[in-house]
C-alpha positions as CSV (number, residue, x, y, z in Angstrom):
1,X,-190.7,116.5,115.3
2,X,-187.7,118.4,114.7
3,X,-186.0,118.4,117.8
4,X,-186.2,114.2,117.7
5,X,-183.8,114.2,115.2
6,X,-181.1,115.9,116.6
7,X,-181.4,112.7,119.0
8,X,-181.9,110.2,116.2
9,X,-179.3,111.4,113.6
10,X,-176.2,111.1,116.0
11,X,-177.5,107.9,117.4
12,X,-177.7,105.8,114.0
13,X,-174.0,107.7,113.2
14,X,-173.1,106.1,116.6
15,X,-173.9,102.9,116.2
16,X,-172.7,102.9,112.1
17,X,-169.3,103.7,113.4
18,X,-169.2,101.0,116.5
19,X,-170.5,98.7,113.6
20,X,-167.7,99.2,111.0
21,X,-165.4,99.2,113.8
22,X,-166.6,95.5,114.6
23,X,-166.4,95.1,111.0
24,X,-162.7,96.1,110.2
25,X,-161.5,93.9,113.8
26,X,-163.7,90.8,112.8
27,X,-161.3,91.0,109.5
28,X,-158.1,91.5,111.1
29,X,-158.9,88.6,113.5
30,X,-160.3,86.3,110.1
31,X,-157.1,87.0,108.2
32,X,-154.5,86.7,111.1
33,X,-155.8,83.3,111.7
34,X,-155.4,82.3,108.2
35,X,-151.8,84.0,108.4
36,X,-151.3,81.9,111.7
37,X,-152.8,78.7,109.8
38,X,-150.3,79.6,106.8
39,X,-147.2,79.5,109.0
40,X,-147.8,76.3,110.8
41,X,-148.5,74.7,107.0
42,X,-145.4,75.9,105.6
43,X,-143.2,75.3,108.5
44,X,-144.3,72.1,108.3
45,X,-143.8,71.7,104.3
46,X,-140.5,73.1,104.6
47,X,-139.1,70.4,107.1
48,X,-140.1,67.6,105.2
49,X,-139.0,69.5,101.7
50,X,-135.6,69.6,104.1
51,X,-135.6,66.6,105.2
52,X,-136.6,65.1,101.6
53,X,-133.6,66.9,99.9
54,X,-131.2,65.5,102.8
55,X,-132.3,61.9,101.7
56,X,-132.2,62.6,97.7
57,X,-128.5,63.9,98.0
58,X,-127.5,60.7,99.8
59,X,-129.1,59.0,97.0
60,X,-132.0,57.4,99.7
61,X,-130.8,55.2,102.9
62,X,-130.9,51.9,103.4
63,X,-133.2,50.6,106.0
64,X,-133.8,46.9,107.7
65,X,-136.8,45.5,106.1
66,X,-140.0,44.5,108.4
67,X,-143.7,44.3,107.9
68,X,-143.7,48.3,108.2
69,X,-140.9,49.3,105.7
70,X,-141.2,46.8,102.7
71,X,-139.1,46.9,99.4
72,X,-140.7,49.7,97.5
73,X,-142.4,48.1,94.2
74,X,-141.8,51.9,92.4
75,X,-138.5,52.5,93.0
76,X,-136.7,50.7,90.3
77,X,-132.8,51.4,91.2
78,X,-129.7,49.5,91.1
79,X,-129.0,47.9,94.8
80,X,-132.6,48.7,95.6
81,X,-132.3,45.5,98.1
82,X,-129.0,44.6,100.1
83,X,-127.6,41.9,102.5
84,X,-125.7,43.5,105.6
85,X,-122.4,41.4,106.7
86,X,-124.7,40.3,109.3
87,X,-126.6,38.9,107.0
88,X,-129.7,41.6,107.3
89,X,-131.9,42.5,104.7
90,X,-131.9,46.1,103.7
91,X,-134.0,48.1,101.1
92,X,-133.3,51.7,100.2
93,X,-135.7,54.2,100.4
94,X,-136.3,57.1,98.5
95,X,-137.6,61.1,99.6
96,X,-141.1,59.5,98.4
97,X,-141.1,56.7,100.9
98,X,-139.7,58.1,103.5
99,X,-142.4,61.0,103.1
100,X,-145.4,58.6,103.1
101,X,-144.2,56.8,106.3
102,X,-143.4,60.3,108.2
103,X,-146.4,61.2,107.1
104,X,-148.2,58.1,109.1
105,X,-146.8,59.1,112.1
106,X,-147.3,62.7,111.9
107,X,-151.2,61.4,111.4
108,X,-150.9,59.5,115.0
109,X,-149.1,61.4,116.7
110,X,-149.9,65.4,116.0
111,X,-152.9,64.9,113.9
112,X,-151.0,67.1,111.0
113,X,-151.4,64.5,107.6
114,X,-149.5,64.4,104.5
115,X,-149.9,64.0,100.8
116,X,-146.9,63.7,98.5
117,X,-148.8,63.9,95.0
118,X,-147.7,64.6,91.6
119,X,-149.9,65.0,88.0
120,X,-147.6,62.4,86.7
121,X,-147.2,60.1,90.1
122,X,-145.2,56.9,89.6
123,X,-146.9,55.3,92.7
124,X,-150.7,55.1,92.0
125,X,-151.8,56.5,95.5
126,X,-149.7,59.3,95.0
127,X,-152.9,60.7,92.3
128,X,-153.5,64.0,92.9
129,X,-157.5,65.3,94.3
130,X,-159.3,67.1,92.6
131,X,-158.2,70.3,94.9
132,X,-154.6,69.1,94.7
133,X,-154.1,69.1,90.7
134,X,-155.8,72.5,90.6
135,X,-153.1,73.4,92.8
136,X,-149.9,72.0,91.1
137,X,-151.5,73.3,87.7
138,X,-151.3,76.8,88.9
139,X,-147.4,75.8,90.3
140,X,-146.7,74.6,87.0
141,X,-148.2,78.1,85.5
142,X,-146.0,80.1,88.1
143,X,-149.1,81.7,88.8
144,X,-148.9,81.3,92.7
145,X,-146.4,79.8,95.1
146,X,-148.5,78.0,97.8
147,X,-152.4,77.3,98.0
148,X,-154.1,77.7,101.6
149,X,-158.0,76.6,101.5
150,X,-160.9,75.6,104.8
151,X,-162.7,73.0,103.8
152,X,-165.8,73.4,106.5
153,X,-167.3,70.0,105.3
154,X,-164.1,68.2,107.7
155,X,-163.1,71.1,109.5
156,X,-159.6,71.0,108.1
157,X,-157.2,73.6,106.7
158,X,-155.1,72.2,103.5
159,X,-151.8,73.8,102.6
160,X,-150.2,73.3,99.8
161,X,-146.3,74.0,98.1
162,X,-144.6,73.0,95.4
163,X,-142.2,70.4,94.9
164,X,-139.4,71.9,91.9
165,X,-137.2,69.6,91.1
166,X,-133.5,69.4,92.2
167,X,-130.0,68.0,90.8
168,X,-130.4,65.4,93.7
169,X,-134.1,64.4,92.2
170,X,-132.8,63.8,88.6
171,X,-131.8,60.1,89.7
172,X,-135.8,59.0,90.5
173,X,-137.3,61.7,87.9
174,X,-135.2,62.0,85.1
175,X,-136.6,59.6,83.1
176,X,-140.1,61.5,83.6
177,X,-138.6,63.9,81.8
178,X,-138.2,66.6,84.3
179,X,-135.5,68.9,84.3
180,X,-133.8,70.8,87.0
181,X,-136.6,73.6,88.1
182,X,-139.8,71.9,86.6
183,X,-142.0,71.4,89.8
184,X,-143.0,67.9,89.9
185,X,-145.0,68.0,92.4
186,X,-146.1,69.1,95.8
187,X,-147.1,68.4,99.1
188,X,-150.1,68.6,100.9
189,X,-150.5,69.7,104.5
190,X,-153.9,68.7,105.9
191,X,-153.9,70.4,109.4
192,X,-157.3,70.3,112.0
193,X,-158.9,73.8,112.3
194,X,-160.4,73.3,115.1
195,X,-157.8,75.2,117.7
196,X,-157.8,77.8,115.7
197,X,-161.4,78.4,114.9
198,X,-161.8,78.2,118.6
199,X,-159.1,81.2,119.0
200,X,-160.8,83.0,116.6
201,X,-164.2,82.6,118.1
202,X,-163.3,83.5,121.4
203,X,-161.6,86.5,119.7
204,X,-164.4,87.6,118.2
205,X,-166.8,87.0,120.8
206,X,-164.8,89.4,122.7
207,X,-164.7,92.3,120.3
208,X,-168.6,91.8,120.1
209,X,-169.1,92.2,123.7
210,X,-166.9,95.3,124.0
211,X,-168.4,96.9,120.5
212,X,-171.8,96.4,122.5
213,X,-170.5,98.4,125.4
214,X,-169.3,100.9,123.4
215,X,-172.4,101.5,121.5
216,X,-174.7,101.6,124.9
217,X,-172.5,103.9,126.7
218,X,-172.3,106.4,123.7
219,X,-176.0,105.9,122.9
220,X,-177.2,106.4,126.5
221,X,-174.7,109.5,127.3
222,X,-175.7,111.3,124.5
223,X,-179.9,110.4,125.2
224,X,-179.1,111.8,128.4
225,X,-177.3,115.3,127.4
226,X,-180.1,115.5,124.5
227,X,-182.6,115.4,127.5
228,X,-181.0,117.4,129.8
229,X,-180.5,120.1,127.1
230,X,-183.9,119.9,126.1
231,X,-185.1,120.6,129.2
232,X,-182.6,123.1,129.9
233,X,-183.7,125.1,126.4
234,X,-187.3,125.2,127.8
235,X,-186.2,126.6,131.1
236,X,-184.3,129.0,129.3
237,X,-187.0,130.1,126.7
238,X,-189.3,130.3,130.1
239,X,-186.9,132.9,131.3
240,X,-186.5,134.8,128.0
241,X,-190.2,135.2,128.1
242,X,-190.4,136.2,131.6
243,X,-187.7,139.3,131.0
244,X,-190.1,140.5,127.6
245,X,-192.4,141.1,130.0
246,X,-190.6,142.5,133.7
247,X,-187.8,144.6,132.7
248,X,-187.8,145.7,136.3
249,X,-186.4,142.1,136.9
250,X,-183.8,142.2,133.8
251,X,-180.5,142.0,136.5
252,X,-182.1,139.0,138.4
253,X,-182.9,136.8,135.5
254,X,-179.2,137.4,133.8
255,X,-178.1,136.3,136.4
256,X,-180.6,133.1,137.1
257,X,-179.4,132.2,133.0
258,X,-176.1,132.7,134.0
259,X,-176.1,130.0,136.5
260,X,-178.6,128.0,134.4
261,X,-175.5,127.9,131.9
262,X,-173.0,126.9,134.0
263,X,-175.1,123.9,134.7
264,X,-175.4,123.1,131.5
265,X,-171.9,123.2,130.4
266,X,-170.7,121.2,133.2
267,X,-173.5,118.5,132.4
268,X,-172.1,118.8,128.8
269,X,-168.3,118.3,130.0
270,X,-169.8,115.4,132.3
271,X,-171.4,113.7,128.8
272,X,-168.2,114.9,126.7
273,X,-166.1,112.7,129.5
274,X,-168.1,109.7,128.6
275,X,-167.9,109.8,125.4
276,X,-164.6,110.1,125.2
277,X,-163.9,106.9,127.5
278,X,-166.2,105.2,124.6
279,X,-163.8,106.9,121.7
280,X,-160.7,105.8,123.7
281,X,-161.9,101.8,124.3
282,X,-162.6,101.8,120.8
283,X,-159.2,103.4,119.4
284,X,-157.4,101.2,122.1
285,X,-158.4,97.9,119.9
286,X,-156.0,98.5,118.0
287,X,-151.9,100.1,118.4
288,X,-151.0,102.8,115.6
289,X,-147.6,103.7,115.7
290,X,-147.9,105.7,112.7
291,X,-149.8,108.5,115.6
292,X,-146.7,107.8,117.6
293,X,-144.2,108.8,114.9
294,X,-146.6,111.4,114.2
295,X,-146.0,113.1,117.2
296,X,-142.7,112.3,117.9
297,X,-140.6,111.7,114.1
298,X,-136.6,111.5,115.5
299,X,-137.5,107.6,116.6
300,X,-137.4,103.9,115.4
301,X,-138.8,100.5,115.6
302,X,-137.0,97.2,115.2
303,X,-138.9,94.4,115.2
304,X,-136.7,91.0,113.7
305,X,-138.8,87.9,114.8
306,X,-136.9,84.5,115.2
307,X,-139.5,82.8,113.1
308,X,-141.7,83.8,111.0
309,X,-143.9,84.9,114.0
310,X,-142.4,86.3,117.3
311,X,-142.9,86.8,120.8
312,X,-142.3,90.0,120.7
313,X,-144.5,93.3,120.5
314,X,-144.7,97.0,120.7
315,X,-147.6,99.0,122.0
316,X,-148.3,102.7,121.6
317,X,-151.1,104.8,122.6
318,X,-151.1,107.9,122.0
319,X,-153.2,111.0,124.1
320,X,-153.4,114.9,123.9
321,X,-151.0,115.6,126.7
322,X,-149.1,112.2,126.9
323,X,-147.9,109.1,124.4
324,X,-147.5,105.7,125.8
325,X,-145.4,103.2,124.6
326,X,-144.5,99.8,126.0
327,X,-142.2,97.0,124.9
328,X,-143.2,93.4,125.2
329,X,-141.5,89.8,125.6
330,X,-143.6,86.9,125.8
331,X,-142.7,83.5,126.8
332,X,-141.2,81.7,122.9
333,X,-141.4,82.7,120.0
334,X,-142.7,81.2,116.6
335,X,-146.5,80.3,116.9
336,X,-146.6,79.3,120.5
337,X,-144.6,83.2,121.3
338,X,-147.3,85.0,118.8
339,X,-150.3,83.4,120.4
340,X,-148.9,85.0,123.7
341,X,-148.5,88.4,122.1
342,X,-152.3,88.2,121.2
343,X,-153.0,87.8,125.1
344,X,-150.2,89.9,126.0
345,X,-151.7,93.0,123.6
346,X,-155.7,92.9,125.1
347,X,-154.2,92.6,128.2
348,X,-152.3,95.7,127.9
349,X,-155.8,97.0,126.6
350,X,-157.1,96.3,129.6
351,X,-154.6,97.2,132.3
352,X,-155.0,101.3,131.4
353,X,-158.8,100.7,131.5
354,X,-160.0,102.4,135.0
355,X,-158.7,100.7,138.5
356,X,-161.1,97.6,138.5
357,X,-160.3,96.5,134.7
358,X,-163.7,95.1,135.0
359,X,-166.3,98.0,133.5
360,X,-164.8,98.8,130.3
361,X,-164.1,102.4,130.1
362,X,-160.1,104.2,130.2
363,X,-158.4,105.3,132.6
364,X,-158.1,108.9,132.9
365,X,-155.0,108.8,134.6
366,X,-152.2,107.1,132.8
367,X,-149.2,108.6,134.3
368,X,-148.9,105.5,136.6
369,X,-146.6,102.8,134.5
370,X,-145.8,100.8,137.8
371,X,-149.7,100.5,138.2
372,X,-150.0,99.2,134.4
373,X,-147.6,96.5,135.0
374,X,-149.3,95.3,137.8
375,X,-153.1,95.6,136.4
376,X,-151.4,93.5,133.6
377,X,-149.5,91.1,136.1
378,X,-153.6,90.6,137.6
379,X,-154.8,90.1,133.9
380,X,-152.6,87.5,132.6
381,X,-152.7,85.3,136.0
382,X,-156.4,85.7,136.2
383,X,-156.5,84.6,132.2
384,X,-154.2,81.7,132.3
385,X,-155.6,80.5,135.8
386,X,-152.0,80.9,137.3
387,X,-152.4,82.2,140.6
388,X,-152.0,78.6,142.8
389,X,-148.6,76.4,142.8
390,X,-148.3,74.1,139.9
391,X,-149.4,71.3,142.4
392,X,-152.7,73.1,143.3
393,X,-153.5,74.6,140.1
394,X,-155.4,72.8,137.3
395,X,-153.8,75.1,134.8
396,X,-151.1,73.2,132.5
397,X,-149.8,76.5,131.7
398,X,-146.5,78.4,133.2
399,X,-146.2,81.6,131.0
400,X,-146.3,85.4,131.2
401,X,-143.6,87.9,129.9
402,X,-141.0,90.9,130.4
403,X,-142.1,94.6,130.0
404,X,-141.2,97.7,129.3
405,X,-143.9,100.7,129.9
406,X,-143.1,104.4,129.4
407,X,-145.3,107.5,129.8
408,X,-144.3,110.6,128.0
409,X,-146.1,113.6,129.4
410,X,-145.5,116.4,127.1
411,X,-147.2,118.6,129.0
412,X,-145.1,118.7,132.0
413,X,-141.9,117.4,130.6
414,X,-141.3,114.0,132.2
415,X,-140.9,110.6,131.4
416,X,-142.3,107.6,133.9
417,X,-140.7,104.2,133.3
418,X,-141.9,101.0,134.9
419,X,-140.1,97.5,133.9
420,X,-140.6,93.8,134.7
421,X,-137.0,92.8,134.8
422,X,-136.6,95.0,131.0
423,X,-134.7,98.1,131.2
424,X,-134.4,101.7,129.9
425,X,-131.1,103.2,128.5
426,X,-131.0,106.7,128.6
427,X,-128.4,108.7,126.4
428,X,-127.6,112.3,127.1
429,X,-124.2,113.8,126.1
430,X,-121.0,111.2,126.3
431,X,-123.4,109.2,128.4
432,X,-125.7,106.3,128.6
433,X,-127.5,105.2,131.8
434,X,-128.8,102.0,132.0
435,X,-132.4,102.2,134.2
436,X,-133.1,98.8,135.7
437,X,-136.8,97.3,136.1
438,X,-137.5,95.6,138.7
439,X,-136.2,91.6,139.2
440,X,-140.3,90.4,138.5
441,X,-141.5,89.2,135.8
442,X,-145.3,89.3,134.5
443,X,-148.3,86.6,134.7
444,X,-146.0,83.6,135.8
445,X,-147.2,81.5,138.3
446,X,-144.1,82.2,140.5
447,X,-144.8,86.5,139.9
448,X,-146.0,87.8,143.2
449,X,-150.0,88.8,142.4
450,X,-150.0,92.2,144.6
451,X,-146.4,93.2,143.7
452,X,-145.6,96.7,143.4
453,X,-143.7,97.9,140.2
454,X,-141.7,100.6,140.7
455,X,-142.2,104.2,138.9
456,X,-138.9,105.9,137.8
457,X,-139.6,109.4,137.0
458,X,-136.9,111.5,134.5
459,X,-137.1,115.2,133.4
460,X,-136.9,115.3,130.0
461,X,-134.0,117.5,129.0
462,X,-132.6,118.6,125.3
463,X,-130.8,115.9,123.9
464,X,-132.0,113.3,126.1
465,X,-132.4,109.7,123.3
466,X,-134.0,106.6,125.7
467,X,-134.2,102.9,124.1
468,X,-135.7,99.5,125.0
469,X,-135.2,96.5,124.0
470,X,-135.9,92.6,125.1
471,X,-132.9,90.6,125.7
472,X,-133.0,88.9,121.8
473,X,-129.9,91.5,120.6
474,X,-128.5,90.9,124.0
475,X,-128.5,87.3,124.3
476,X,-127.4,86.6,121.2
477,X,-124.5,84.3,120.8
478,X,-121.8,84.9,117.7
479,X,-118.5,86.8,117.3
480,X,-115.3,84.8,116.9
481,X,-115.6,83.3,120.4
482,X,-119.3,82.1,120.1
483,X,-120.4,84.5,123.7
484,X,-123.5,86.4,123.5
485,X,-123.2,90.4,122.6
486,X,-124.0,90.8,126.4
487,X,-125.4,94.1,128.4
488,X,-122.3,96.4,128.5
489,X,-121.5,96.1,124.4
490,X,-124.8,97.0,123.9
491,X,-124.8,100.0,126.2
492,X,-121.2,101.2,124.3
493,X,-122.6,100.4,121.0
494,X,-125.4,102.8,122.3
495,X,-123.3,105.1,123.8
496,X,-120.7,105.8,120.6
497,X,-124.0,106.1,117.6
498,X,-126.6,108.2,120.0
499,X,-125.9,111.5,118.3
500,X,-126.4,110.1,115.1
501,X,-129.8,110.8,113.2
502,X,-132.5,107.9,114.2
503,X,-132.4,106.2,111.5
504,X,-128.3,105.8,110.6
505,X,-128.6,104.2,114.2
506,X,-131.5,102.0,113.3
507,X,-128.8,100.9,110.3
508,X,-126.3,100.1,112.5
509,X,-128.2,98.3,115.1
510,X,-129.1,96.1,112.5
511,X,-125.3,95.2,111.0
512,X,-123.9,95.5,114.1
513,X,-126.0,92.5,115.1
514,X,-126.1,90.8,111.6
515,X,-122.2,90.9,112.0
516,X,-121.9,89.7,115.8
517,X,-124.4,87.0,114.3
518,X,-122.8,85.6,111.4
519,X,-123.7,82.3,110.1
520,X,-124.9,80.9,113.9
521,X,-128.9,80.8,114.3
522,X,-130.8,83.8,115.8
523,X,-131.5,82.5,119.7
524,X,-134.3,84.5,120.0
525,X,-136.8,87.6,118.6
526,X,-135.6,91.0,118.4
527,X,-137.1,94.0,119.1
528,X,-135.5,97.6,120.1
529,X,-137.5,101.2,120.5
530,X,-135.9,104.3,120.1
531,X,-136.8,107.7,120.1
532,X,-136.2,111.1,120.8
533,X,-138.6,113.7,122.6
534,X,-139.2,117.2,121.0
């Protein structure tokens, strides 16, 4: 009975870790749908709140009255009604009008709905829900600054923000006795949870199936070396009896056990192997640079989004001998560009799982980043069904994304970059050399299926500092004449700050590019890598 547990034991700690595994991903996909959810419900509060303080500084606009756009019966303002020269009729209206009929055509035409509501509303369909003045309570409190809830009874996801009250308000609401700060309302934003429940699903149906895997590979490997040891230990003991009693043949059964033992350590390597492609799958859910500045400290990240969201990642994976990490720009940014990223991410998951991509297990040689690239290139056609012409194709979709993948082999002392049209720059000395990828990008139906990235190998030598970046800092547009920072600026800027500890360049990146900026919009997301090797 005592030998079955040595097979039991490890098996239920098997399958307890591949189960809190599934447990901490199931989380991080729940809460980075609500944080998804979030974003589109306060991007959408914060245009109307825009365009709602545009209107109350002009003191409303005057419209032409028709059956749509009547005189507003709660808006009791001098000139509320007007006559044109032309003899039209006109009737002002207010933020709060102009919010309810936006809101009606938001409802048509991209299903997101409206509520402008107060706890002291002067129109009486503006009355707040039952959810809605628990809401503006807590504004009122200062206890919160937005409410997001799922109502599973419609299927809907309600946002809600505060509405505090402005200079430019004082001319509808002063009379309520607000003052300027008081919130005096809010605004609901009702928005259909079905897309994203069905992102999330699909999510997690996919971490199920690979969590499964995971546990039936590690659970039949190690049922196998348990087997094969016990059989091996009865050989063995056999043996042990056989030498008690014929010394006379003590040389030939050393050397029978010697051979027995070499057969079981290379059955134990073979199971080790296995087990390790489980470990590896499972670590390879998720990216942890803190193991990448672990093992190499004299580096930095920059990662400034457009948006809230961005199209833009970083990937690291880190190994005994060698560190991977790759840089990532997706087609957009905002929602649409971080929705990509998700893709973009398992995919790179999947291209450094073994040659067919198919059975779930890494890799063992990842010193190929051309062969990456194009394993992802398969991955994201295959996934968006983007292999035919955009005549043949049923697919609506034209996306993919730029790349950057390097391979640090400490071991040996050499760096292998690939790149789908994003480069490497490589300081050394007085010097920077810029290492272009190749003119293809990733995924896009026009991105040739069985095209061969190309591998640039570098020594690594003492002093050697390589970047990467997508084109966001590049493309930029700002300075005096309004012209992006462009490819050679960004190359000198490298050039003059590369001796300069990693993170006084990380600082100056940053100015540099909040200067070059200035008050003109950020084009795109921004991401850079750099780093040093020990």
């Amino acid at each position: 009975m005592q030998k079955y547990f040595t097979l039991l034991i490890p098996t239920i700690a098997w399958i307890a870790v591949v189960i809190f595994s599934l447990y901490i991903n199931i989380n991080v996909i729940t809460t980075n749908t609500l944080h998804t959810v979030k974003s589109v419900g306060e991007a959408f509060f914060r245009e109307i709140e825009t365009t709602r303080l545009w209107n109350a500084r002009h003191g409303g606009v005057y419209v032409p009255v028709t059956d749509n756009t009547k005189p507003n019966p709660y808006l009791n303002v001098p000139n509320r009604d007007i006559q044109s020269t032309t003899g039209i009729e006109l009737t002002k209206v207010n933020p709060a009008y102009m919010t309810r009929q936006i809101a009606d055509i938001a409802k048509s035409e991209s299903k997101i709905q409206y509520h402008i509501t107060s706890l002291k509303p002067i129109r009486p369909k503006n009355k707040a829900t039952e959810w809605e003045a628990k809401a503006l309570q807590a504004f009122e409190a200062g206890s919160t600054n937005d409410f997001l809830e799922f109502f599973s009874a419609e299927n809907v996801y309600r946002y809600m923000a505060p509405l505090p009250t402005k200079t430019a308000c004082l001319k509808c609401h002063a009379k309520q006795g607000y003052k300027v700060g008081d919130v005096r309302g809010g605004i609901s934003v009702t928005i259909d949870a079905k897309p994203y429940l069905a992102a999330e699903t699909k999510a997690k149906n996919s971490l199920y199936l690979i969590h499964l895997i995971v546990m039936i590979i590690g659970v039949v490997a190690y049922y196998l070396f348990w087997r094969y040891r016990e059989h091996q230990l009865d050989i063995l003991n056999s043996k042990n009896a056989e030498i008690e009693s014929k010394n006379q043949q003590l040389t030939d059964t050393n050397v029978e056990l010697h051979n027995k033992n070499q057969e079981v350590l290379e059955a134990k390597n073979i199971i080790i192997d296995s087990i390790q492609y489980a470990q590896r799958i499972q670590s390879a859910l998720l990216s942890k640079i803190k193991r990448f500045e672990e093992r190499i400290p004299d580096s930095f990240f920059i990662w400034q989004p457009k948006d809230i969201v961005g199209g833009d990642i970083f990937h690291t994976s880190v190994q005994e001998n060698s560190i991977i990490i790759s840089i990532i720009d997706c087609t957009g940014h905002g929602v649409s560009g971080a929705l990509m990223t998700m893709l973009a991410s398992s995919g790179l998951d999947r291209a450094m799982l073994t040659p067919s991509g198919t059975d779930h297990t890494i890799d063992t040689d990842l010193q190929n980043a051309a062969q990456i690239l194009q394993k992802l290139n398969v991955i994201i056609k295959d996934t968006l069904d983007q292999h035919a012409s955009i005549d043949e194709s049923d697919s609506e979709s034209d996306d993919g994304l730029d790349a950057a993948v390097c391979i640090i082999n400490l071991k040996d002392k050499v760096l292998t970059y690939a790149g789908a049209r994003l480069p490497l720059y490589l300081s050394i000395g007085d010097d920077v050399k810029v290492i272009k990828g190749d003119k293809q990008s990733v995924g896009y139906r026009h991105s040739v299926l069985d095209f061969n990235f190309t591998n640039h190998k570098i020594e690594i030598a003492s002093g050697m500092t390589f970047y990467c970046s997508t084109d966001g800092y590049i493309d930029q547009v700002g300075g005096a004449k309004k012209l992006p920072f462009g490819n050679k600026k960004f190359a000198k800027l490298l050039k003059a700050n590369s001796l300069l500890p990693m993170e006084e360049q990380k600082q100056l990146l940053l100015e540099t590019f909040k200067d070059h900026k200035g008050n003109l919009e950020q084009r795109d997301d921004v991401t850079i890598i750099g780093f040093k090797i020990p």
